[in-house]
C-alpha positions as CSV (number, residue, x, y, z in Angstrom):
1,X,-8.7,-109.2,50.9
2,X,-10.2,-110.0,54.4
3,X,-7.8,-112.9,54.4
4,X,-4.8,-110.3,54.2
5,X,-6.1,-108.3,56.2
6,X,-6.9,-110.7,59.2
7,X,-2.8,-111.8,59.1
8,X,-1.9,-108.1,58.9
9,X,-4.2,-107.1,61.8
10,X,-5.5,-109.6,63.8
11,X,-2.9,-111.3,66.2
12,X,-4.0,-114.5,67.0
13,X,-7.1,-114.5,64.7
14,X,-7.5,-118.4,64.8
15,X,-8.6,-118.4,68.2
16,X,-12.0,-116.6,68.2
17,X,-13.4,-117.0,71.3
18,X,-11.3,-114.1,72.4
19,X,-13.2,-111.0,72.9
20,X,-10.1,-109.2,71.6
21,X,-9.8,-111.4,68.3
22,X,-14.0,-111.1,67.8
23,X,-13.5,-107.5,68.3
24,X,-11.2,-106.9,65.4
25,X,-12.4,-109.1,63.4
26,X,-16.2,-107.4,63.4
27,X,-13.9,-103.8,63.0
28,X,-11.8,-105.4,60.1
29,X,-15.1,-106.4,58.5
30,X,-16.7,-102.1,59.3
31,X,-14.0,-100.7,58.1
32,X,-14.6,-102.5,54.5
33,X,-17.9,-102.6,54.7
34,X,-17.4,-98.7,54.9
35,X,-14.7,-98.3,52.3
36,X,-16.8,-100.6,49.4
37,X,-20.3,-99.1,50.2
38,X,-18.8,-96.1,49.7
39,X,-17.5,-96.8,46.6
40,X,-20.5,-98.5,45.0
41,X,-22.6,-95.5,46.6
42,X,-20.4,-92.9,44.1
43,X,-20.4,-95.0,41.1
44,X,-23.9,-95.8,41.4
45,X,-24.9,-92.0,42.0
46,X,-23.2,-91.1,38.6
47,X,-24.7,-93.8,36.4
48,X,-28.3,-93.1,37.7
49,X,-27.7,-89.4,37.0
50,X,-26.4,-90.1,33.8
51,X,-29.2,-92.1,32.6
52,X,-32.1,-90.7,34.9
53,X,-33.0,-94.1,36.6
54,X,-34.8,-93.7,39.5
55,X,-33.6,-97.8,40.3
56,X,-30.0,-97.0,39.7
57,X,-29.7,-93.6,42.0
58,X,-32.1,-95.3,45.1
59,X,-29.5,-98.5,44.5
60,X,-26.8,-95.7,45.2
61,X,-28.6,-94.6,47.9
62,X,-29.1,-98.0,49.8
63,X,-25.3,-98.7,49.6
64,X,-24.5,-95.1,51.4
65,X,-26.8,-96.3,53.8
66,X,-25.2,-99.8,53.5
67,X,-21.9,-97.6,54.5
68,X,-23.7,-96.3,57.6
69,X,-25.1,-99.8,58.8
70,X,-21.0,-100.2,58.4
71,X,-20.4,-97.6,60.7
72,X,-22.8,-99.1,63.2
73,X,-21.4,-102.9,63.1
74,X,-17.4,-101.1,63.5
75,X,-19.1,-98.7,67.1
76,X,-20.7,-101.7,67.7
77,X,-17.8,-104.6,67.8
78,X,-15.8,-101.6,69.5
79,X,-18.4,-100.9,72.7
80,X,-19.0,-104.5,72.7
81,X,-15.4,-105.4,73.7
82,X,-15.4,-102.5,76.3
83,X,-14.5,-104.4,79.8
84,X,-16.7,-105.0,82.4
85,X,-17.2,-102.0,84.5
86,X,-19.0,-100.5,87.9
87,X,-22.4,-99.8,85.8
88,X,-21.9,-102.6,83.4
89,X,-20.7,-105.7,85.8
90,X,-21.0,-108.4,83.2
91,X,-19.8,-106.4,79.9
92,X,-20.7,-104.6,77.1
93,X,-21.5,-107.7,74.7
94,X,-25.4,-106.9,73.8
95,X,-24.5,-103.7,72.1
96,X,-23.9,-106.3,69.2
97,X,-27.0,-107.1,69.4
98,X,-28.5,-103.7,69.5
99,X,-25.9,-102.7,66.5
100,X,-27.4,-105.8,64.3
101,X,-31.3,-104.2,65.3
102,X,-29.9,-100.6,64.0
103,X,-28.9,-102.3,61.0
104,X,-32.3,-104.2,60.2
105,X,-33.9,-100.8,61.3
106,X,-32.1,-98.7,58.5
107,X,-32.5,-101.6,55.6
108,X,-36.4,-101.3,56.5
109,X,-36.3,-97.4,56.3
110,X,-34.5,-97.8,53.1
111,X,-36.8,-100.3,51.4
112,X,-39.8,-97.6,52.8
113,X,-38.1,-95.0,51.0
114,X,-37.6,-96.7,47.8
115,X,-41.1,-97.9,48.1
116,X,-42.1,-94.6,47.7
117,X,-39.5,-93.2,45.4
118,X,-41.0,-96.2,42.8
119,X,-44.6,-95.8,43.5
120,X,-44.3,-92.1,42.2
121,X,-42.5,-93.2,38.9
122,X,-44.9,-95.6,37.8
123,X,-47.0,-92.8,38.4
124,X,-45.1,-90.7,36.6
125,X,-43.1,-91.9,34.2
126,X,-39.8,-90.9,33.1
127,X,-37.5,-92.1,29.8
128,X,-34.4,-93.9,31.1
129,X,-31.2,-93.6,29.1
130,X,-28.8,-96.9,28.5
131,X,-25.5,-96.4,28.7
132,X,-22.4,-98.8,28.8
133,X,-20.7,-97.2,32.1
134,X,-24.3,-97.6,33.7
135,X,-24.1,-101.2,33.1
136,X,-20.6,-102.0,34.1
137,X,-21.1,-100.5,37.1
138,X,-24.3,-102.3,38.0
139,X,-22.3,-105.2,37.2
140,X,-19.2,-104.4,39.6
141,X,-21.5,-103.9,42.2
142,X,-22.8,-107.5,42.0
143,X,-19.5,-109.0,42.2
144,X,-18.2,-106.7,45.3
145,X,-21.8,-107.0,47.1
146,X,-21.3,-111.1,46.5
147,X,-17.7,-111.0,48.0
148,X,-19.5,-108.8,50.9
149,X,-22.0,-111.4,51.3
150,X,-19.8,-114.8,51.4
151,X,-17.1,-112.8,53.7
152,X,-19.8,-111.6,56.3
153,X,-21.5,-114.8,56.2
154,X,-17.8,-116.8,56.8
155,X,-16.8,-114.1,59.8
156,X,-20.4,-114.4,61.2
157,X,-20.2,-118.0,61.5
158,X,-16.2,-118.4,62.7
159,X,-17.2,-115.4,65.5
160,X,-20.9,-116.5,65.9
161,X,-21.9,-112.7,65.4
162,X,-25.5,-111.7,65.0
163,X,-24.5,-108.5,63.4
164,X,-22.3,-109.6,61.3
165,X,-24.9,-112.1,60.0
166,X,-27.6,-109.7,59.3
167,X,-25.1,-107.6,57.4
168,X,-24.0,-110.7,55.4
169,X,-28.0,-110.6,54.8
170,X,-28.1,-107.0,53.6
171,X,-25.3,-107.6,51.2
172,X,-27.6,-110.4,49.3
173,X,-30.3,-108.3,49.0
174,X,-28.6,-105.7,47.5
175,X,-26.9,-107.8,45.1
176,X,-30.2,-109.4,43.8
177,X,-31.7,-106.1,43.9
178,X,-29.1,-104.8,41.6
179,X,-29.2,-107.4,39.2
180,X,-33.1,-106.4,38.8
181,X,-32.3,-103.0,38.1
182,X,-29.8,-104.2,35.6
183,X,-32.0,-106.8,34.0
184,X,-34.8,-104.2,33.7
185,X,-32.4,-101.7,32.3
186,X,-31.5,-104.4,29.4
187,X,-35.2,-105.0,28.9
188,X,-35.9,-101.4,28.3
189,X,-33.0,-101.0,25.9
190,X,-33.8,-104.7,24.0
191,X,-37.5,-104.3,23.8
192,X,-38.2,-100.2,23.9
193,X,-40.6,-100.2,27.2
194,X,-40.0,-98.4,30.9
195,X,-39.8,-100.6,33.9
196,X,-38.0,-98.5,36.0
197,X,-40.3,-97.6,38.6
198,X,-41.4,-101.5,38.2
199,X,-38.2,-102.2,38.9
200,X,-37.5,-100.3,41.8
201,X,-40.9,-101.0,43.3
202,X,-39.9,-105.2,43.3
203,X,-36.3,-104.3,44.6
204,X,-38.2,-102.2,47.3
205,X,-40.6,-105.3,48.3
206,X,-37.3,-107.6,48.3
207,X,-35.2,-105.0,50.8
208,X,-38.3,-104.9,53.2
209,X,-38.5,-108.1,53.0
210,X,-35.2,-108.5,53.9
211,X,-34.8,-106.6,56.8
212,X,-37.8,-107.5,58.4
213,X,-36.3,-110.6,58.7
214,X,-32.8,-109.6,60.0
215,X,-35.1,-107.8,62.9
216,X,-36.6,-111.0,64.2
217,X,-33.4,-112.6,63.9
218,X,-31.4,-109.8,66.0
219,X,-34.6,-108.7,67.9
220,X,-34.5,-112.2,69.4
221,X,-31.1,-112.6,71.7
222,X,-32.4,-109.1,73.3
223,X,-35.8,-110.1,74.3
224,X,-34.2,-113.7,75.5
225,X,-34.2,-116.6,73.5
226,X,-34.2,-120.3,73.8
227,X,-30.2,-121.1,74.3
228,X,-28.9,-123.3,71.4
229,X,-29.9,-127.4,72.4
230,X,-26.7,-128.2,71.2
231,X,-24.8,-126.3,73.7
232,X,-27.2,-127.3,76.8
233,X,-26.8,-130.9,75.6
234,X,-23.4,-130.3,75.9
235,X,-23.3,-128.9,79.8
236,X,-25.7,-131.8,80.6
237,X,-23.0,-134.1,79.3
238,X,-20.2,-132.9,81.3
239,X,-22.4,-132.3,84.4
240,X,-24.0,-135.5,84.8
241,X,-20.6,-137.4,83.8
242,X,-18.5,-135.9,87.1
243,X,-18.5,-138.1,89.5
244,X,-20.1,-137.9,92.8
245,X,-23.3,-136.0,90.6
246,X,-26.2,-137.8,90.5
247,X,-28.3,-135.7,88.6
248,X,-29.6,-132.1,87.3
249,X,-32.4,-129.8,86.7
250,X,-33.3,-125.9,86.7
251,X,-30.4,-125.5,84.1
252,X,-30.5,-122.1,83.1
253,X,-28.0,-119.8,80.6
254,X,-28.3,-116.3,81.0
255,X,-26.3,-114.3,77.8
256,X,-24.9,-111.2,77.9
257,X,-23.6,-111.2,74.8
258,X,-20.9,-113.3,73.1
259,X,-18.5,-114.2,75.1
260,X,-20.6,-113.3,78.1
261,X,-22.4,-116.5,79.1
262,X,-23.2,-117.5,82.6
263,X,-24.8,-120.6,83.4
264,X,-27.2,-121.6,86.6
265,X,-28.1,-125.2,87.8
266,X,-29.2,-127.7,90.5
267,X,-26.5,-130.1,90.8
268,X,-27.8,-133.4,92.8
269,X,-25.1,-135.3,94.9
270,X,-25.8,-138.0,97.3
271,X,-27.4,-137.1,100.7
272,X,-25.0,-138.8,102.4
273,X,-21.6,-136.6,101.4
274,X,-20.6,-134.1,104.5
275,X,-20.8,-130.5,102.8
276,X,-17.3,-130.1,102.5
277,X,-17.1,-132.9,100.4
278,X,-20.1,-132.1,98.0
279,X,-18.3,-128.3,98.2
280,X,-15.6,-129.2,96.4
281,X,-17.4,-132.0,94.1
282,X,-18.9,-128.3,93.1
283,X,-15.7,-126.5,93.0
284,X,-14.1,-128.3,90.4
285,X,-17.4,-129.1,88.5
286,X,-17.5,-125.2,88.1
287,X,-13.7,-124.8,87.4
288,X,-14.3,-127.4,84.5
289,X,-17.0,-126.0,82.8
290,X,-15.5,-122.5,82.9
291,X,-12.3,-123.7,81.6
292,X,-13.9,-125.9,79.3
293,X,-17.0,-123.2,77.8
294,X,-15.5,-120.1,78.6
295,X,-18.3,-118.8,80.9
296,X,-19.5,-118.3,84.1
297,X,-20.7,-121.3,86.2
298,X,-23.2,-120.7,89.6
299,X,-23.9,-124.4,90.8
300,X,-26.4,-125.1,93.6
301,X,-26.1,-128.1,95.6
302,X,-29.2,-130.5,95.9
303,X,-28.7,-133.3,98.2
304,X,-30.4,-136.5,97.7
305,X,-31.8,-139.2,100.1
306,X,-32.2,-142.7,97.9
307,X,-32.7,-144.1,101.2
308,X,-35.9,-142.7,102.1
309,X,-38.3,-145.4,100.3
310,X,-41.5,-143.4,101.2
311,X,-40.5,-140.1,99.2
312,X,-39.0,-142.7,96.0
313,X,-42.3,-144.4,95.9
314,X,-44.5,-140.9,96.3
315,X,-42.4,-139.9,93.4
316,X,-43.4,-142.5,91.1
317,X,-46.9,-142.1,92.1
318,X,-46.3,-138.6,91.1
319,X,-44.4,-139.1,88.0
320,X,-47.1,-140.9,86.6
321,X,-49.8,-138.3,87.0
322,X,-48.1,-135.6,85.5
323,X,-47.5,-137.9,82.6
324,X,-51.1,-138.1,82.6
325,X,-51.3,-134.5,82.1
326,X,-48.4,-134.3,79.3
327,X,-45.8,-137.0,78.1
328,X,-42.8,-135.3,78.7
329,X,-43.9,-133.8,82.1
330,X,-41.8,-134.6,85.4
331,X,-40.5,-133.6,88.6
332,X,-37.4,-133.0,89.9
333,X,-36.0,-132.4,94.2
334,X,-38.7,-134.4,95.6
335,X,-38.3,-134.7,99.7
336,X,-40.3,-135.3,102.3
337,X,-39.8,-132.6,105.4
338,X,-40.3,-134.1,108.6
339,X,-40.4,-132.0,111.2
340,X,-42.6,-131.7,114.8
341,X,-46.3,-131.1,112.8
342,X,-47.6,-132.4,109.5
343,X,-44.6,-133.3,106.8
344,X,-44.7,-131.6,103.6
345,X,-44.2,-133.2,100.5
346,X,-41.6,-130.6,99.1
347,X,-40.8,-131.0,95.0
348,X,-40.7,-128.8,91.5
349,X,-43.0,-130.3,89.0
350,X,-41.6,-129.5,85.0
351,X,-44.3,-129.2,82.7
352,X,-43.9,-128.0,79.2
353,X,-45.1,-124.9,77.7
354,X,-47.5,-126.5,75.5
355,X,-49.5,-127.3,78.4
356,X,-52.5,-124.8,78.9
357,X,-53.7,-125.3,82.3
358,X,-52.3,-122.8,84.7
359,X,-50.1,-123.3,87.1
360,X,-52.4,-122.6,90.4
361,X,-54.7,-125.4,89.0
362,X,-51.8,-128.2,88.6
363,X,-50.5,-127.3,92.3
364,X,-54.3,-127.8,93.0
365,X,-54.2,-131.1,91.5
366,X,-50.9,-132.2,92.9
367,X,-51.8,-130.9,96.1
368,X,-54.7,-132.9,96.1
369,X,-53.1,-136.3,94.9
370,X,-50.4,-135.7,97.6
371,X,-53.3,-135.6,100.1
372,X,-54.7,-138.9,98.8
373,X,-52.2,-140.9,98.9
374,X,-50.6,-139.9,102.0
375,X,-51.8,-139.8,105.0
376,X,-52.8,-136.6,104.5
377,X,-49.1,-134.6,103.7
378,X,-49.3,-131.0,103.3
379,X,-47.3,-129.8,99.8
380,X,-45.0,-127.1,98.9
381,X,-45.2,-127.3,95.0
382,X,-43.7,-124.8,92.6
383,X,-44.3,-125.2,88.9
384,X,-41.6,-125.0,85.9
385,X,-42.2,-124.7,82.4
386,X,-39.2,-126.0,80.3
């Protein structure tokens, strides 16, 4: 059906890294998402009536709330595709990311609520009544909540949606907490004995379960996460192989949401290039990524001097004591300024986060083994944690 759909709808829906084609695609996917819950929400709501399960009904309930998390992901893929504007320079893209939190928020509020709902039938129990149309429909609603899951999953991934993905999630949860209920309906009509507010109590564990872990997950783009290796490894690549660039460091990417990526860096070039011509080494460098990524690029220019022997050997006297304070440590736009007093030994030593001491106390040590093996350099250290 989403298939049909996508041709009906979607112009251009192979090429996804088009806000416009991510935008209908995560709309496509609310509107069913509204239409199904909805469905399973009325069905649901008659057979736990009908045989006074207190599983069944709060399984009805979660998929109307299922229909409202619907509602969220369809505002949300709309605000997010919003253009730029005067209070919003670089988009509206993290509202996805705020639409996936709503949607953990009301799975855990759900599970909370069932937790309770169960709790007070095993305290007070009630006789359940089998019926044929109660089964069926817990039956439907595995197979539609299994085609929700695989189609949010497939969308999630092609668009690389968060929201989508934690919906994906939700669907799973409520298909393996229907097939509880409907096993421990069976076992009550087979065997004679009530696990109804049993029942609902493990579903209740499992949907809590659940959405705490779709809050880390969309919790994590909006506090600022780690970018994907995969992708850096990939800017480093195409950096490093234009010519005229020597080298890079200070790479940072700063997300706005998908689709709104700019990235920072420290491109090195030769000392010896006049600024015009390191200008437009830059220039195109940016063009390419852009083109290439579909983002933003801000490139700084870092000249280099290979020719000054003194800072190259202070560099490797360096390098060598910050891998005496961790393995992968290092430095990065070393120079020595030479002006009418003392020089200063200028440079950024990269330490990783795993290392405990702080960073006044390695600019004290650096400062000091500058000092020792100079005759007696000032320094002008700053510290990065990669």
């Amino acid at each position: 059906m989403i298939t049909f759909l996508s041709r009906l709808l979607i112009p251009d829906r192979q090429n996804t890294d088009l806000p416009e084609v991510r935008r209908r695609y995560g709309v496509l996917s609310g509107a069913v998402g509204i239409f199904l819950n909805l469905l399973l929400f009325a069905g649901k709501l008659a057979a736990g009536l009908l045989a006074h399960s207190v599983s069944i009904t709060a399984d009805a309930f979660n998929n109307l709330s299922d229909a409202a998390s619907s509602v969220m992901t369809l505002v949300g893929f709309r605000l997010a595709g919003k253009r730029p504007d005067r209070d919003h320079p670089f988009g509206h893209g993290r509202i996805e990311y705020i639409t996936g939190l709503l949607v953990s928020v009301s799975i855990l509020l759900m599970g909370a609520e069932l937790l309770r709902t169960s709790v007070s039938r095993i305290l007070a129990p009630r006789e359940t009544v089998y019926s044929a149309f109660s089964a069926a429909i817990l039956l439907l609603s595995i197979g539609v909540k299994l085609y929700m899951f695989y189609y949010n999953r497939s969308l999630g991934r092609m668009i690389g949606s968060v929201a989508l993905h934690s919906t994906a999630m939700d669907s799973l949860s409520d298909c393996v907490s229907t097939s509880v209920v409907l096993i421990c309906m069976l076992a009550g009509r087979v065997f004679g004995i009530s696990l109804d507010g049993w029942c609902g109590l493990a579903v209740s564990v499992f949907i809590l379960r659940t959405g705490l872990n779709a809050l880390l997950e969309t919790a994590s783009p909006l506090l600022g996460e780690a970018p994907d290796p995969d992708f850096i490894s990939q800017i480093k690549e195409k950096v490093l192989s234009t010519p005229g660039i020597t080298g890079m460091h200070d790479l940072l990417v700063h997300d706005y949401g998908p689709g709104h990526v700019i990235v920072s860096l420290h491109a090195e070039v030769p000392a010896s290039l006049s600024l015009v011509e390191a200008h437009e080494i830059i220039d195109r460098l940016e063009s390419s990524l852009d083109e290439r990524f579909g983002i933003m690029s801000v490139i700084h220019i870092d000249p280099v001097d290979k020719s000054d022997m003194a800072a190259a050997f202070l560099k490797d006297r360096l390098t060598s004591r910050l891998h005496a304070i961790h393995p992968e440590a290092g430095l990065h736009d070393l120079r020595i300024l030479r002006g009418d007093g003392v020089p200063v030994v200028s440079f950024d030593a990269v330490l990783p986060y795993s290392v405990e001491m702080s960073d006044e106390r390695i600019v004290e040590e650096l400062s000091t083994f500058v000092t020792e093996n100079t005759a007696g350099y000032r320094s002008d250290i700053r510290v990065d944690r990669k």
